[in-house]
Structure formats: C-alpha cells, structure tokens
Backbone as CSV, one residue per row, in Angstrom:
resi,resn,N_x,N_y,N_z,CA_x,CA_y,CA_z,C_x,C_y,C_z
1,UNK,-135.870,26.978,142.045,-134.534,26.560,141.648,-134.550,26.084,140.197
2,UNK,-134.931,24.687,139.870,-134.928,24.436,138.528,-136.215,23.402,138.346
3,UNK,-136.643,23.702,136.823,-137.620,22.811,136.591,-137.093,21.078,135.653
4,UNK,-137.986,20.288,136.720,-137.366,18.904,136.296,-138.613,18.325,135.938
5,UNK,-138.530,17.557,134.650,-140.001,17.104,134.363,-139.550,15.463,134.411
6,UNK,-140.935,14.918,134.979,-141.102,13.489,135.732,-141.784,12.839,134.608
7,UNK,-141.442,12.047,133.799,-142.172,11.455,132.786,-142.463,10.276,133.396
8,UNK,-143.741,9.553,133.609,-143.851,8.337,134.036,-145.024,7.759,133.084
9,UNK,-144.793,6.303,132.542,-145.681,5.043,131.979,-146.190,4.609,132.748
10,UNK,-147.393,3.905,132.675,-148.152,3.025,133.144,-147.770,1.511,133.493
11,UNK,-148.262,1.137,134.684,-147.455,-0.449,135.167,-148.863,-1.309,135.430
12,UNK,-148.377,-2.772,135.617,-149.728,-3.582,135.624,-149.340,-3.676,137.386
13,UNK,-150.526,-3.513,138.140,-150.691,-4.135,139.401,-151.860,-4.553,139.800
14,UNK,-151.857,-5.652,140.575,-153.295,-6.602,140.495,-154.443,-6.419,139.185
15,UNK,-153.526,-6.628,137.860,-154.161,-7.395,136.215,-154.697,-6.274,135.819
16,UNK,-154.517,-4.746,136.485,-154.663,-3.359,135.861,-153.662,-2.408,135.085
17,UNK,-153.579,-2.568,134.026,-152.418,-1.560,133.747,-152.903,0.062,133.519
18,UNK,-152.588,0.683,134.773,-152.365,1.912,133.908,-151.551,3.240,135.435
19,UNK,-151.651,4.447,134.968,-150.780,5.427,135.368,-151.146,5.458,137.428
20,UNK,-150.236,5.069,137.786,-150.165,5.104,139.239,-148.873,6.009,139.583
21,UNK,-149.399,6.971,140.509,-148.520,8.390,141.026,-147.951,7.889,142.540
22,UNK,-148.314,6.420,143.255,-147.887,6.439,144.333,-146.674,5.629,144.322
23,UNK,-145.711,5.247,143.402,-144.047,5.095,143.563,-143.364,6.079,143.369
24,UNK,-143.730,7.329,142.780,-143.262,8.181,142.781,-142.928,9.660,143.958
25,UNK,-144.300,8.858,145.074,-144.181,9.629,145.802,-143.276,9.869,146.713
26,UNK,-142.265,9.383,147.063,-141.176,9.229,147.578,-140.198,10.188,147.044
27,UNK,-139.746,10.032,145.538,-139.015,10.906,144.758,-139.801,12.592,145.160
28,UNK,-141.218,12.370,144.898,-141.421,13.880,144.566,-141.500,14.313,146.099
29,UNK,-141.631,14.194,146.675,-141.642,14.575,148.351,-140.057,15.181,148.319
30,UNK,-139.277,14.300,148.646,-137.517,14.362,148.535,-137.350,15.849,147.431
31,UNK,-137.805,15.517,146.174,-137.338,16.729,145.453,-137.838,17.845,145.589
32,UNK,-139.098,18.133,146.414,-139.662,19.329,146.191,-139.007,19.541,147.606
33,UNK,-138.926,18.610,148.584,-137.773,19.425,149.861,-136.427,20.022,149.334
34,UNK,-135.900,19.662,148.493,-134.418,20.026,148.009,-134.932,21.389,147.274
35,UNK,-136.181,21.481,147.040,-136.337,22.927,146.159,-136.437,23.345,144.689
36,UNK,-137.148,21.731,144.285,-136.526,21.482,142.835,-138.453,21.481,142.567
37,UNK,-138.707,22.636,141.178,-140.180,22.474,140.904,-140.371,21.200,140.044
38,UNK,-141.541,20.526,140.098,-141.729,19.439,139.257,-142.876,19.242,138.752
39,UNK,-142.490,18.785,137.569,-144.054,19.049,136.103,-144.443,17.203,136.203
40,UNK,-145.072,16.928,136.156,-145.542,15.583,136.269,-145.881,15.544,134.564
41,UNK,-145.562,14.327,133.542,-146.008,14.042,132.581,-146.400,12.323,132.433
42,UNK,-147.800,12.049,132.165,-147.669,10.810,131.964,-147.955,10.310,130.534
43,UNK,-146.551,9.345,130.412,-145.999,9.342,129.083,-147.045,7.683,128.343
44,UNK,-147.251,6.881,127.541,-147.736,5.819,127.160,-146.441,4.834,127.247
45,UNK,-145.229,4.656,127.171,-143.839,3.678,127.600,-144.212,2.776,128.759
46,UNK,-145.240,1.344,128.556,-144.813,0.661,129.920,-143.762,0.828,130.672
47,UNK,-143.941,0.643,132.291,-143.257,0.879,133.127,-141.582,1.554,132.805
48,UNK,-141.847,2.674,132.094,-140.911,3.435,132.002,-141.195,4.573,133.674
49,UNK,-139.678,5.438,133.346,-139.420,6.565,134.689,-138.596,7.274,133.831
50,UNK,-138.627,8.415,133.061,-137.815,8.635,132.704,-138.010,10.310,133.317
51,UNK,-136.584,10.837,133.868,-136.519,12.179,134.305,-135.995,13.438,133.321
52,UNK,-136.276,14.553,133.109,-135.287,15.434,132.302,-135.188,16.787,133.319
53,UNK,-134.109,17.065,132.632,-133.289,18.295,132.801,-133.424,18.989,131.943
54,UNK,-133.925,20.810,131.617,-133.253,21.620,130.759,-133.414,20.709,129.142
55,UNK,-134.587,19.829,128.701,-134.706,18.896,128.094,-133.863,18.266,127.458
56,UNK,-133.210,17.376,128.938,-132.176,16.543,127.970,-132.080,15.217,129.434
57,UNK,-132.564,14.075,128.473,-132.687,12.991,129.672,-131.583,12.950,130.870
58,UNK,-131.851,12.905,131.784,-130.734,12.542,133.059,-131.016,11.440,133.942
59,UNK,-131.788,10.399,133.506,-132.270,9.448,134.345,-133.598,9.110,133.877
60,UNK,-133.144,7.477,133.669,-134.266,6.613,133.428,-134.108,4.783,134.020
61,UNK,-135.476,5.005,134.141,-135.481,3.413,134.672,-136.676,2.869,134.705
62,UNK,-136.577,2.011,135.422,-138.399,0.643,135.244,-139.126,1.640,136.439
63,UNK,-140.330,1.928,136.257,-140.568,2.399,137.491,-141.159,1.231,138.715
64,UNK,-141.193,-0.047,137.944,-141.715,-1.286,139.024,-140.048,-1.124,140.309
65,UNK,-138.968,-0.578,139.509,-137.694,-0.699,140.341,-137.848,-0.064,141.626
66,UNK,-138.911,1.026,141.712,-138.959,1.872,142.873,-140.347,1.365,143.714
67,UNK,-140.171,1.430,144.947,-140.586,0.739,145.974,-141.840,1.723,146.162
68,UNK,-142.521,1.034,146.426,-144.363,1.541,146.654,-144.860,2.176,148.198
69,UNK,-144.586,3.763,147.938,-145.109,4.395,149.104,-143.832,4.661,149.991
70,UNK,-142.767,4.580,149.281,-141.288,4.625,150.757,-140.883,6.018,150.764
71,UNK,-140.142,6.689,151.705,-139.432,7.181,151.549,-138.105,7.355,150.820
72,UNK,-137.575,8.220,150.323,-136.353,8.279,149.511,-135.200,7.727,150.144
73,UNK,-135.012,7.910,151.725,-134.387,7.439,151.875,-133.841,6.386,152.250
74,UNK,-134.697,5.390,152.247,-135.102,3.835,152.081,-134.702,3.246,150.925
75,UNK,-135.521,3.886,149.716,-135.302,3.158,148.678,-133.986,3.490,147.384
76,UNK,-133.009,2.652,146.903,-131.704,2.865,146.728,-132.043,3.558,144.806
77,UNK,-132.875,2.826,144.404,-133.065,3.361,143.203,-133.760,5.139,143.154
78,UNK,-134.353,5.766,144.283,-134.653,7.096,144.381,-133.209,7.809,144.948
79,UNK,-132.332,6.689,145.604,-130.959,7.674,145.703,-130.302,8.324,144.514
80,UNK,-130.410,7.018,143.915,-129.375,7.331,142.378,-130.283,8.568,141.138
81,UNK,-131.159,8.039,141.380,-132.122,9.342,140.756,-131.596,10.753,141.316
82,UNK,-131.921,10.817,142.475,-131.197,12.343,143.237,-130.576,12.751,142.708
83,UNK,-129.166,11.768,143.210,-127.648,12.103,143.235,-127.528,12.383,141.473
84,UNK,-127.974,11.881,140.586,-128.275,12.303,139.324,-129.132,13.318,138.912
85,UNK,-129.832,13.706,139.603,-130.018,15.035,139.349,-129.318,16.226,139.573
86,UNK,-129.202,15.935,140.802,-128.028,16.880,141.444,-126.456,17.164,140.903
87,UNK,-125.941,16.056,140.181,-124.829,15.713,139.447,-125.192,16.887,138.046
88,UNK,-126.057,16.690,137.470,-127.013,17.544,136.342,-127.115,19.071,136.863
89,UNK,-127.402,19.253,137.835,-127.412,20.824,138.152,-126.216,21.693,138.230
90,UNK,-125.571,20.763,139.040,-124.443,21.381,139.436,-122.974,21.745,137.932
91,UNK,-123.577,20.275,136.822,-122.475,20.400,135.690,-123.485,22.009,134.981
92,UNK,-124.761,21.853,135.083,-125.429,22.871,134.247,-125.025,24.143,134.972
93,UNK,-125.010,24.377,135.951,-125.124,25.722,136.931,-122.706,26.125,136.951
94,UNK,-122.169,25.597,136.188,-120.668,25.255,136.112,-120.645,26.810,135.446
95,UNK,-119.690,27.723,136.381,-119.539,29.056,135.717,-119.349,29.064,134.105
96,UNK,-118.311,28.274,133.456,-117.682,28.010,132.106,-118.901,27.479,131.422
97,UNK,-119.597,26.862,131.962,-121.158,26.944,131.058,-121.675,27.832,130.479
98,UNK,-121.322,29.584,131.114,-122.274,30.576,130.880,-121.338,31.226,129.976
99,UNK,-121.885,31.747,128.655,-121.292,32.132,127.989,-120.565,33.515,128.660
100,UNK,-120.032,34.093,127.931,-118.812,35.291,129.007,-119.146,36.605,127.498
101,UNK,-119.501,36.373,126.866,-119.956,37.724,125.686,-121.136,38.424,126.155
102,UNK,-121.238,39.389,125.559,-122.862,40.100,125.506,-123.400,40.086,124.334
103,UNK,-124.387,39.475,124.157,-124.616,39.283,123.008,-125.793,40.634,122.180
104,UNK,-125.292,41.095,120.866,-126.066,41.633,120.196,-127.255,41.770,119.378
105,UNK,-128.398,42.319,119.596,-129.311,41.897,118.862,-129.234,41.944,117.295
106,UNK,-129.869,40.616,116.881,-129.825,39.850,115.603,-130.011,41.392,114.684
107,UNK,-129.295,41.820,113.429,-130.093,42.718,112.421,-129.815,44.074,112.492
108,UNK,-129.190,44.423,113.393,-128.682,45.967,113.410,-127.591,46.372,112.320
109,UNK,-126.427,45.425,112.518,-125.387,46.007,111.580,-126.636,45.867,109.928
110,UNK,-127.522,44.686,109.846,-127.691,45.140,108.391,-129.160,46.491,108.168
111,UNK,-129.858,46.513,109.428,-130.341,47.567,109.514,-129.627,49.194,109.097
112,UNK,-128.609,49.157,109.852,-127.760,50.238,109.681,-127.422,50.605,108.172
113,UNK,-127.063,49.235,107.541,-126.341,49.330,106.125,-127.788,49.755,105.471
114,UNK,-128.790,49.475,105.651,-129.780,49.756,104.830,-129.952,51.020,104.699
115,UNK,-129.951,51.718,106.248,-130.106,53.012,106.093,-129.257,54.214,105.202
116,UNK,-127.912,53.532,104.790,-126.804,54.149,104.703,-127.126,54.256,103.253
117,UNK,-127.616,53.225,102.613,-127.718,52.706,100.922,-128.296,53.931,100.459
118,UNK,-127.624,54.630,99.438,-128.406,55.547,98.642,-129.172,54.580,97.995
119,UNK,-130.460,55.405,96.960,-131.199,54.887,96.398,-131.062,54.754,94.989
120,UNK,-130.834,53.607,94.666,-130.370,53.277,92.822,-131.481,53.883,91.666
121,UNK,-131.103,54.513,91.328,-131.699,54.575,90.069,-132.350,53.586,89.108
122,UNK,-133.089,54.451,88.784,-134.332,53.503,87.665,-133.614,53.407,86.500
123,UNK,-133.418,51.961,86.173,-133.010,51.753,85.096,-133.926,52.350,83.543
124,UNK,-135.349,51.752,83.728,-136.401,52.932,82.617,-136.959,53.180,83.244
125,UNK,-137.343,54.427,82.483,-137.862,55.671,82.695,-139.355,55.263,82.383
126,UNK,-140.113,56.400,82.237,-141.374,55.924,81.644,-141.756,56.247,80.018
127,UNK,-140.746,56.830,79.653,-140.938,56.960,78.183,-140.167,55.968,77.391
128,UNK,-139.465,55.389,77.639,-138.615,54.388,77.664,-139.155,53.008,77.430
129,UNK,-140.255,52.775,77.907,-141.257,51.959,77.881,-141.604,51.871,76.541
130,UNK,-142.092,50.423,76.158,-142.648,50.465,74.215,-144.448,49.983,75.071
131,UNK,-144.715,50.659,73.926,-146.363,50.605,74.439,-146.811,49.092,73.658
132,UNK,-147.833,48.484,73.407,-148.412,47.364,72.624,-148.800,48.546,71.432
133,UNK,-148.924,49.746,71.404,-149.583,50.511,70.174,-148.445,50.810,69.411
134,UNK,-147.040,50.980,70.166,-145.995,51.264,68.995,-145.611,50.088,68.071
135,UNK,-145.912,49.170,68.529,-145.825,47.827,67.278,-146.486,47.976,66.161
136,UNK,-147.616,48.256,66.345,-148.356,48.205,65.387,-147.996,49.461,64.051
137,UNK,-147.397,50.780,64.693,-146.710,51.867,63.815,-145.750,51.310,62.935
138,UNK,-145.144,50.371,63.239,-143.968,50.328,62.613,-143.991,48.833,61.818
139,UNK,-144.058,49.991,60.403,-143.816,49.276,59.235,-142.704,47.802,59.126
140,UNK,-143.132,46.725,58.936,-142.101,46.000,58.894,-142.039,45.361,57.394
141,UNK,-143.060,45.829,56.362,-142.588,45.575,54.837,-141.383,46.648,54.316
C-alpha cells in the first residue's frame, strides 16, 4: 500500500539512554495489519516519534507518551497516530490530487527545432584569416 517511515530517538530507562524498539511495537504490529510497509529509522532527537508520509511529517510526539509493550488498541496516543495516518492517505490518494494531463517528455519540441535549423555559415573563410607572417610584409614606414 504505502511506505511510512518511523523515525524514532533514544529515551532514558533505568539511567540508560538509548534506541528501544519495544514502544513502538504496538504501532508497528497495528500498521503492518492495516497493510502499510514500514522503514524503521533511528534518528539522534531525545525521546522524539516522529512519523512521515510521501516525505512530509504527519505525526510527531514524545515517544515516553506511548505505553511499553501494549497493544494499539489500548493505548490512546497510537490511536491518534493511526487515525493520522490514515487522514494522510486518504487526502494523498484524493482523485483531484492526481494531475489529469499527460505529460510530455522534457526536450523534444527543442530537439525537433534543432533538427529543422539549417546550418549558418562561416563567417571566415580560411583565406580570410591574417597569418602572424603577413605583419611582418607590410611596410608601415
């Protein structure tokens, strides 16, 4: 269906700070049932969560906000995540989104004109040319 990338920071728990994948597991369970692929990135932002779309943020938050090891549908901050994603698909996937032209490849019309261009003439010729030896011929007393 669509790719959603999971940016998650590092949180302190029992006087350790760093990247823990099990609050998230709730979200990614839930989203990969809905059919949604997901890229895991772990970002350096203390306890950041930040989600994207089509790269353009659609949800962010503390990730201490989401509950350790729950199901989605338990915990209220993995609702609003969803329902925000889903809100995101559905404005992206909006017929009037998709452009309605066919678009042409870049360079033809000036391809074409190129072909069409006769070829200009040489302004000089090769006799036309002054050599460094004709200077020296010509008398200038």
């Amino acid at each position: 269906m669509s790719v959603l990338k999971i940016m998650y920071g590092p949180y302190e728990a029992y006087g350790v700070i760093k990247h823990r994948f099990q609050r998230l597991r709730g979200l990614y369970d839930c989203l990969t049932a809905l059919g949604y692929e997901i890229e895991l990135v772990e970002i350096n932002l203390i306890n950041r969560l930040t989600i994207e779309f089509c790269k353009r943020k659609i949800f962010s938050c503390d990730i201490r906000n989401i509950m350790f090891n729950m199901d989605c549908d338990d915990d209220t901050v993995c609702k609003r995540a969803i329902s925000a994603i889903e809100e995101a698909c559905m404005r992206f996937n909006v017929e009037g989104n998709v452009p309605k032209h066919a678009s042409i490849p870049n360079g033809t019309r000036q391809n074409e004109e190129l072909q069409n261009v006769t070829q200009t003439p040489d302004n000089f010729s090769g006799s036309d040319l002054i050599s460094p030896y004709r200077w020296s011929a010509i008398n200038i007393n």
